[in-house]
C-alpha positions as CSV (number, residue, x, y, z in Angstrom):
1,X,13.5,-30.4,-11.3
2,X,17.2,-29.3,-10.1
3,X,17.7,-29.2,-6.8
4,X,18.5,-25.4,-6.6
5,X,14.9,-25.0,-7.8
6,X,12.9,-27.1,-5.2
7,X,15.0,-25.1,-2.6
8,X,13.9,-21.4,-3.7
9,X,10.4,-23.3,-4.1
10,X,10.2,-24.4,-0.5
11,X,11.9,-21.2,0.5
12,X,9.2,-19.4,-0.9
13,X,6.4,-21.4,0.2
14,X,8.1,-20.9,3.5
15,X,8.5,-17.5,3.5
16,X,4.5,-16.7,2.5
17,X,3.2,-19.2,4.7
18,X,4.9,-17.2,7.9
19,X,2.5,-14.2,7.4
20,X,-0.2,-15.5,9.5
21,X,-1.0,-11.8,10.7
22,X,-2.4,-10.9,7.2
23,X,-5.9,-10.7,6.8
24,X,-6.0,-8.8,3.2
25,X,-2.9,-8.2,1.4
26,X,-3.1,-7.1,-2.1
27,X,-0.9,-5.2,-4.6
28,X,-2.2,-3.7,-8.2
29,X,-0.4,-2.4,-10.9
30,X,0.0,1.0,-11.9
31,X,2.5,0.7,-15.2
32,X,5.0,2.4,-15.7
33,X,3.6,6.2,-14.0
34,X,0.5,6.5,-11.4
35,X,-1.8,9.0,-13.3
36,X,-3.1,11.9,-11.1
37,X,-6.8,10.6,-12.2
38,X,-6.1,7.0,-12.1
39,X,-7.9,5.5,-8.4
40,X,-6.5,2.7,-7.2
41,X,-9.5,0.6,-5.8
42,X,-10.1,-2.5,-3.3
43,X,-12.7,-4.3,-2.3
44,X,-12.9,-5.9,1.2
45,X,-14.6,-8.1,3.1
46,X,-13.7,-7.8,6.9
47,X,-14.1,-11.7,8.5
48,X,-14.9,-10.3,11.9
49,X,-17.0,-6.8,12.7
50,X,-15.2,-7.2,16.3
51,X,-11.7,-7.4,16.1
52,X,-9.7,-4.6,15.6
53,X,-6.9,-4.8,12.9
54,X,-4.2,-2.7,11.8
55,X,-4.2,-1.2,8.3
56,X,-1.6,-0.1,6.0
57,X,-0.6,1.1,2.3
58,X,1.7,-0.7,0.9
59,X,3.5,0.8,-2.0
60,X,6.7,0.0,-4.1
61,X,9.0,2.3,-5.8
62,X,12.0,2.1,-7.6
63,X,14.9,5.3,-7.9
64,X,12.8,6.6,-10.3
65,X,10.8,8.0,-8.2
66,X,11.9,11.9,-7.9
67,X,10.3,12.9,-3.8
68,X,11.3,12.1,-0.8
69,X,7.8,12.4,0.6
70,X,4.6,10.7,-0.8
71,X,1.3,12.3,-0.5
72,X,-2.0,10.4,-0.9
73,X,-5.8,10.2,-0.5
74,X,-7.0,7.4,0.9
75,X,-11.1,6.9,1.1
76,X,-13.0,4.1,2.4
77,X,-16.5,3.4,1.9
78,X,-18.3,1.5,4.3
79,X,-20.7,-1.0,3.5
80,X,-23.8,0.8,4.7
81,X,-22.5,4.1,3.0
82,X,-20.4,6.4,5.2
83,X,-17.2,7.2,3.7
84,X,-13.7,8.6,4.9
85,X,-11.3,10.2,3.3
86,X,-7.9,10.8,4.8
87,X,-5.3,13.0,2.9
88,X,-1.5,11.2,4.0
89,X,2.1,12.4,3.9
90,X,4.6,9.2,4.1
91,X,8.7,9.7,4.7
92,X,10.3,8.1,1.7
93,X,13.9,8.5,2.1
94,X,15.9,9.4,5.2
95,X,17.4,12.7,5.3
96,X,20.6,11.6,3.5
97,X,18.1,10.5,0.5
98,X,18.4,6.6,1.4
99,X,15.4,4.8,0.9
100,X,13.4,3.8,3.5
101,X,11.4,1.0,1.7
102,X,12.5,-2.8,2.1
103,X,14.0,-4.7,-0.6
104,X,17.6,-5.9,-2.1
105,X,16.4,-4.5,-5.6
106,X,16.1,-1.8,-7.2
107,X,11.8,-2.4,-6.2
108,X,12.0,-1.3,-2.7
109,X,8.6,-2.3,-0.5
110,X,7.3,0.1,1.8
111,X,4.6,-1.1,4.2
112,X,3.0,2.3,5.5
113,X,0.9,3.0,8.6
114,X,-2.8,4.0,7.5
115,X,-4.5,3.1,10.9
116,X,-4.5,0.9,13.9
117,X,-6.7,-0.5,15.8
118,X,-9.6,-0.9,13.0
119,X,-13.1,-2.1,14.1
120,X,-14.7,-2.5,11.0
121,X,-18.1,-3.2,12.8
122,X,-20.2,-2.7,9.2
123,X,-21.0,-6.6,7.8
124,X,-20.0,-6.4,4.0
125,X,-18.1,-5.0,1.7
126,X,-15.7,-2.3,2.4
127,X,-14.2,-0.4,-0.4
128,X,-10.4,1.6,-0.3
129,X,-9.9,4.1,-3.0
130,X,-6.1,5.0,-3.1
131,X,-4.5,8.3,-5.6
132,X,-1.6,10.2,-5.4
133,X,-1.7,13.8,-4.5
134,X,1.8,15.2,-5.3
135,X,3.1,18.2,-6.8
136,X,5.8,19.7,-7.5
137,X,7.5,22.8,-5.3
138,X,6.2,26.2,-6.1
139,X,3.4,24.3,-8.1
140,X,-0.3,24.8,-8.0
141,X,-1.2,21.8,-10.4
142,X,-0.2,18.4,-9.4
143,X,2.1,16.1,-10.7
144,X,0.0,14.7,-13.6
145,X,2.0,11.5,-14.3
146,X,4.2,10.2,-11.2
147,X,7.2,8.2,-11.9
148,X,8.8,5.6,-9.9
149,X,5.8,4.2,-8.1
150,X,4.8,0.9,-9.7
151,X,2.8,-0.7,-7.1
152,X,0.0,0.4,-4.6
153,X,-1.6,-2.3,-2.1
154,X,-3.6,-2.6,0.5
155,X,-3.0,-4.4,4.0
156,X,-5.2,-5.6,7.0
157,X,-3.3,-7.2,9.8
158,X,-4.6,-9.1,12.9
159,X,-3.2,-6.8,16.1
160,X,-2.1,-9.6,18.0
């Protein structure tokens, strides 16, 4: 192996092994445009029903994507069977239509607040449904097929 290679190897290991604040952190797919109808889904299993955490949606983009906002519906269904459904507007660019997300590639990461201070005080499984709800100006029906976004994830955090 060349030594170049063992670097970025260590470098990487390195890199992922300083996120100790992560509890769940996972991205899924969602090709090449997020279908209106397509649910982005995770299942979760808290360790501790005392802690609180912080929670975010993580997304990537690339300059495909045509808004400077994002809209989305996130709903989470406790184990025991009470659900929540928040409806979200997330900044994307900055007024001067820079991007706001993370990343020296055209992928840019953007870690977005969803809610702090989470007791998840149900034992089980928790379940977070995630879908775009954006639509064009002047438009009634939403955007059907939503370019630019190629990841959606899901992030628990320890608060201190």
């Amino acid at each position: 192996m060349k030594a170049s290679n063992i670097l970025f190897v260590l470098l990487l290991v390195l890199v992922m092994s300083c996120d100790s604040k992560a509890v769940f952190d996972e991205y899924k797919s969602v090709s090449t445009a997020w279908n209106k109808e397509d649910i982005v889904s995770f299942k979760i299993d808290v360790p501790d029903s005392i802690k609180p955490y912080n929670v975010f949606v993580n997304v990537r983009n690339t300059n495909a994507y045509k808004f400077s906002n994002l809209y989305l519906i996130v709903e989470m269904n406790f184990p025991h069977g009470k659900t929540l459904t928040d409806t979200l507007e997330y900044e994307m660019t900055q007024k001067n239509g820079e991007w706001l997300g993370e990343g020296l590639t055209a992928v840019k990461n953007n870690k977005l607040w969803y809610k702090e201070g989470v007791i998840f005080n149900e034992n089980g499984t928790y379940t977070v449904s995630i879908k775009h709800a954006m639509r064009n100006n002047g438009e009634v029906n939403g955007v059907v097929n939503l370019e630019g976004i190629t990841d959606v994830g899901f992030r628990i955090e320890k608060t201190e």
